[in-house]
Structures are given as C-alpha cells and as structure tokens.
N, C-alpha and C positions, 0 to 999 in steps of 0.2 A: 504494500500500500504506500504510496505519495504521501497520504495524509491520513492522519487518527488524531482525534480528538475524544476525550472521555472525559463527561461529567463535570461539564465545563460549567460555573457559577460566578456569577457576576450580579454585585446588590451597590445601588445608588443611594444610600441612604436607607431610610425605609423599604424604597420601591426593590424587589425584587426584578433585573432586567432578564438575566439566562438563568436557567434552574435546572443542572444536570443534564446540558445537551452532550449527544454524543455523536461522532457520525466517523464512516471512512470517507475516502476517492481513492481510487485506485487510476494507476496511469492508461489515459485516453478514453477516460470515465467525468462526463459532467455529472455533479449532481447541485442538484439546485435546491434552494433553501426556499422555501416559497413561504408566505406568510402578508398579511394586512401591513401597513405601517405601524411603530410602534411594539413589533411582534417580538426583536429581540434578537434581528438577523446581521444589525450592523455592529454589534457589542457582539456577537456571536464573531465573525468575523476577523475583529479587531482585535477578539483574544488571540483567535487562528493564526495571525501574523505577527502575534508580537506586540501591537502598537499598542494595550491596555493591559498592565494586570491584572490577571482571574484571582480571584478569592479560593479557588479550587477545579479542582480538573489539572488534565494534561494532556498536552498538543504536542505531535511528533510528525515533521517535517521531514519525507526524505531518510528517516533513521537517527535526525537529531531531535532531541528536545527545545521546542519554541521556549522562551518567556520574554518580558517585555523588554530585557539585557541583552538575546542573545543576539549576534551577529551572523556567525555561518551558518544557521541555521532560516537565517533571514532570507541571503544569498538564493537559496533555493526557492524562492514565494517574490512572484508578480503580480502586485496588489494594485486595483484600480479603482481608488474610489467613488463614492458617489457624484463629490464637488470633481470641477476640472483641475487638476493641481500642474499646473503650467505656467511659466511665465508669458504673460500676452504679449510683453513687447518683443520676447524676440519669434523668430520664425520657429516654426517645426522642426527644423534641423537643426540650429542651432539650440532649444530643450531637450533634442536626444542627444547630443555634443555633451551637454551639460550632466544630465543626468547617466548616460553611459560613463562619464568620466566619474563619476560618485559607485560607478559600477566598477571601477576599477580595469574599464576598456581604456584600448589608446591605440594611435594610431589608424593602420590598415583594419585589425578588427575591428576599433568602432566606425570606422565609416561603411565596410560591410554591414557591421550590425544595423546603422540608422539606415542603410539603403531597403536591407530585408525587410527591417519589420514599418516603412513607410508604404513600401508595395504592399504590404501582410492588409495591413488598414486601407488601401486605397486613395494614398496621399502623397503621390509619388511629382503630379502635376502640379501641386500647392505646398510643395515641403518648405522653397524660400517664400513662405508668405507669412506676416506676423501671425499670431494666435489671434491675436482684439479681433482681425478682421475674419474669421473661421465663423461659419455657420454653429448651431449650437450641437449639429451632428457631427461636423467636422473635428469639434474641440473634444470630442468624446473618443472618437474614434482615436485620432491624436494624444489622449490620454490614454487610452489602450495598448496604443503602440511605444509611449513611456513604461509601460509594464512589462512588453516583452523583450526588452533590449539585451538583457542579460542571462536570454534563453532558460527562462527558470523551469523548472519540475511540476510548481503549481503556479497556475497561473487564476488570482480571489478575484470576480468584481461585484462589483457593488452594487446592483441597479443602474447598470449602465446605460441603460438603453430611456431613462426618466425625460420628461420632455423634449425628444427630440422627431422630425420629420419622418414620415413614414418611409422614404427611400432609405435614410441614415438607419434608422434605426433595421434594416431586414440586411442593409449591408455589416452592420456591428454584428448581427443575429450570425449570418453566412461565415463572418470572420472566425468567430469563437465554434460554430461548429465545424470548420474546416481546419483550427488547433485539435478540435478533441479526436480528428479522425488521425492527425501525422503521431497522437500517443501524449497529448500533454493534460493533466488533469487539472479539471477544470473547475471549482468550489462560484458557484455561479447565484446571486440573490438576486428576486424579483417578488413581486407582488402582482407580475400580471399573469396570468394562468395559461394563456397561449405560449408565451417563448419558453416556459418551463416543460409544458408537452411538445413543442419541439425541438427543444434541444438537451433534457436530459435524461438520461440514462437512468436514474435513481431520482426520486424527489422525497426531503425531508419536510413535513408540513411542522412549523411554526408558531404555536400561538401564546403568548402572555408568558413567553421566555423558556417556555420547555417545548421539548421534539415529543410531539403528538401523534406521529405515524409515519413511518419511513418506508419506501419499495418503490416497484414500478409501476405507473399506474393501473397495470391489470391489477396488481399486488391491493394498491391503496381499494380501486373499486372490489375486487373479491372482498376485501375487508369489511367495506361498510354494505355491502351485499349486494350491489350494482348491476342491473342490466343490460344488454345490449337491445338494439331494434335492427331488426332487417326490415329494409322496406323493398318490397318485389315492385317495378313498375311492369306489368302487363297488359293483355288483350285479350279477348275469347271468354272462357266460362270460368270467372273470378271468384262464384261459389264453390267449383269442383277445383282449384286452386288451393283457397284458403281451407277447405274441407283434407287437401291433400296434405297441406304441411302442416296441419292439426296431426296428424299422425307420423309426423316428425318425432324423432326421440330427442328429446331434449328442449322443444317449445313448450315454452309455457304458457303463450297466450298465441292469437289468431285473430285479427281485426280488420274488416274489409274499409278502404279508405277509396276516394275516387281516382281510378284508372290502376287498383291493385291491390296489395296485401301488403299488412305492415305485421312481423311476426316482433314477442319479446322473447329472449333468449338468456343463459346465463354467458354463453359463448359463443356470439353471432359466427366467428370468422371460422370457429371449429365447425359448424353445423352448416359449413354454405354447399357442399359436397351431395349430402343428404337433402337441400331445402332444393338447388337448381333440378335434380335427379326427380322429385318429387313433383315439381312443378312439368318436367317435361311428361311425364306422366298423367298429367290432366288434363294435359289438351290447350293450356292456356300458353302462353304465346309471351315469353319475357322481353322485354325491353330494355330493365337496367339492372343492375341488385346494388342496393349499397347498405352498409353495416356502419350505423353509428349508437359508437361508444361512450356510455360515460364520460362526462369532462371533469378535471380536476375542483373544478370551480365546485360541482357537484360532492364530491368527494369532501372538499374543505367545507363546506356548509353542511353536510352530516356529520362532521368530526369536530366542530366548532361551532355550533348554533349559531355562524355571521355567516355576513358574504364577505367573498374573500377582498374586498378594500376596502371593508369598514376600519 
C-alpha cells in the first residue's frame, strides 16, 4: 500500500473534527473521500500529509511514518489544495522553477520536470503567462501541476475541481484519471457524487468526522440494499414481454411503462443474458436495454439521513 492511515482523530476545541478514520490507497488506486462540507475530509487530509497534528492515529506514506515534523516522508505526497497556492505575479513556469527548486530539482531535470507535468495539465501554450491573468480553471489545473513536479507516490487533492468551468473542470477530471491508470495513487476529496463515481476505484463516505462506509459502489449499494432497473425499450406484444421476464430468476418486480418494460433487479448487468434471451422468446421486438444503477448520492442519503451537500 502507498498509503495507511489508522484511526486518525482530530478535536478543535470542543468540536470533534475526525473520529477514528481509517483508510488504505494502494498504487494506481483512486479512492475518494466523498462527504457534504464540513464532513471532516480536509483535516482528514491534512493529517495524511503532514501539514496538522493528529491527536491520535497513524499515517504511513510509502513505508514511512507521516507526522507534522516529518520531511522524507513528505517527499513522497503531492498535495493540492483547495485554495490556489501560487504566486500570480509570476508565470507558470517560473512557480514550477520555484517550487521544483524547494523540491530539490535543478537544472536539466527540472526543466524536464516543468515541461512534463505543464503538458500533464494542458498548459503547455500559456506556461509564460502570469497566474492573475489564468482562468479560474487554468489556476487549478496549474496548481495540480505544482503537485506533481517531484513525481510523488501519492498524489492528495483537495476539491479541486470547486468553482471552476465545465470544460476545466472534465479536463482536471481526465488529468487525474489518466495518473491513476500510469500506477500513481491517488487520495482524491469531493462533495460532488458524479467525479467520485467516475473516477474512483474505492469510495470512503464521510460524515461529522468519522468513515461511515467504505467499498465500491456495488459494495456501498449491496450495503444499504440497493437496486438496479432494467429498462427494455420494445415493440410487438409488451404483455407477453413483461409476462416473460417475470419469470426471470432473479427479478423482483415487472412494470409495463410506454413503449416497454422496466424490470427491478438486485443485479441488472448479471441478469441481462437471461432478460434479452427471455424477451426474444416472446415475440417482442427490442430496441435498446439499459441498466441503471444506484447513485452514490443515493447511497449517502440512506447512510446519513442528508443529501449529500447539505
């Protein structure tokens, strides 16, 4: 594993912030911390890197031990926060100049490095241009690419993707899932339930400082007892259809809807073999199938009586 953390606790006074989270990543594993504002994901975090003393728990980076002293341990963790942490007056190239040389690059490898990871983010055509004048996607992206200069093992962020344009943001989205494919682990927070289903691999849910339910989302929906729907779009005799995949093994319900059949299932994509096979069988005449799944949004509102951005 890249990463282990265990029982990680964090109290602001009164307020309890983390209360015994725990989580791995393993290399070329996003997992995402998904949780409302407030939930406890950015002190979760910040213990993970170092930048806050925990009151308890412990975080192992790589095979070192983190705490808010360590250094080599650091070395291996590309942390991106929420804020833009850049200087605006100079260019893009001259903030990974700067910060590669706090990396302890020089030379020929950092100018490799700031070239790679400018293309990585898509800022290859605007690298000599200050920060101030960067879109508020560009300075994100920009920020991202200050995280990866020094090729780290884990690469944290923060809700990166928080008010920024929809093109910027599915470009940030592509960038991070096109690290988690070349092997680089990836500790990923958001509050929006869409970039979590698609880009991790594991999702830990979040709420009022403790980890409430962690897997993949089949894992999370088996959990809270989740179903699937098939919806058959057909033609022809839609009673001898919905009669036919009523004797389906494994439908539970059978609904006739206009121009088809909508089945519930505990496992739409296991049972599409048996549901097409059953339909040609009756004479009716398919048109499309499609099998939609639980959403996590779903999932966090059976596991936490909110929706997920309250």
């Amino acid at each position: 594993m890249v990463l282990e953390c265990r029982q990680l606790r964090k109290r602001f006074g009164e307020r309890v912030a983390v209360d015994g989270v725990g989580f791995t990543v393993a290399a070329g594993e996003c997992y995402g911390l998904l949780g409302p504002n407030g939930a406890g994901k950015t002190t979760t975090i910040s213990m993970v890197c170092g930048l806050l003393a925990r009151d308890g728990g412990e975080v192992v980076v790589a095979g070192r031990p983190v705490d808010h002293r360590s250094v080599a341990a650091k070395a291996a963790i590309g942390y991106v926060p929420q804020d833009v942490a850049l200087y605006p007056e100079l260019s893009a190239v001259d903030n990974l100049r700067f910060f590669g040389g706090l990396y302890g690059l020089r030379g020929a490898e950092l100018e490799q490095q700031v070239a790679d990871t400018l293309a990585a983010v898509g800022l290859v055509d605007r690298a000599g241009e200050r920060i101030a004048t960067y879109s508020g996607g560009m300075k994100r992206r920009a920020n991202i690419a200050a995280g990866l200069l020094h090729r780290p093992q884990l690469l944290v962020l923060d809700e990166p993707t928080v008010g920024v344009d929809p093109q910027s943001r599915n470009a940030i989205l592509e960038t991070v899932d096109r690290l988690r494919r070349e092997g680089m682990a990836v500790l990923y927070t958001t509050h929006y339930m869409e970039e979590a289903e698609r880009l991790c691999d594991r999702v830990g849910i979040i709420d009022g400082g403790r980890l409430v339910a962690e897997g993949t989302r089949r894992q999370l929906v088996e959990r809270v007892g989740g179903t699937d729907r098939v919806r058959l779009a057909a033609s022809g005799d839609l009673q001898a259809l919905a009669d036919a995949c009523r004797r389906v093994a494994g439908v539970a319900e059978v609904v006739r809807v206009p121009g088809g059949v909508e089945l519930v299932a505990p496992d739409g994509n296991r049972l599409l073999p048996a549901v097409v096979a059953a339909a040609a069988a009756s004479g009716a005449q398919l048109s499309s199938v499609e099998v939609v799944e639980p959403d996590l949004e779903a999932v966090f509102l059976a596991l936490t009586g909110k929706e997920l951005r309250d």
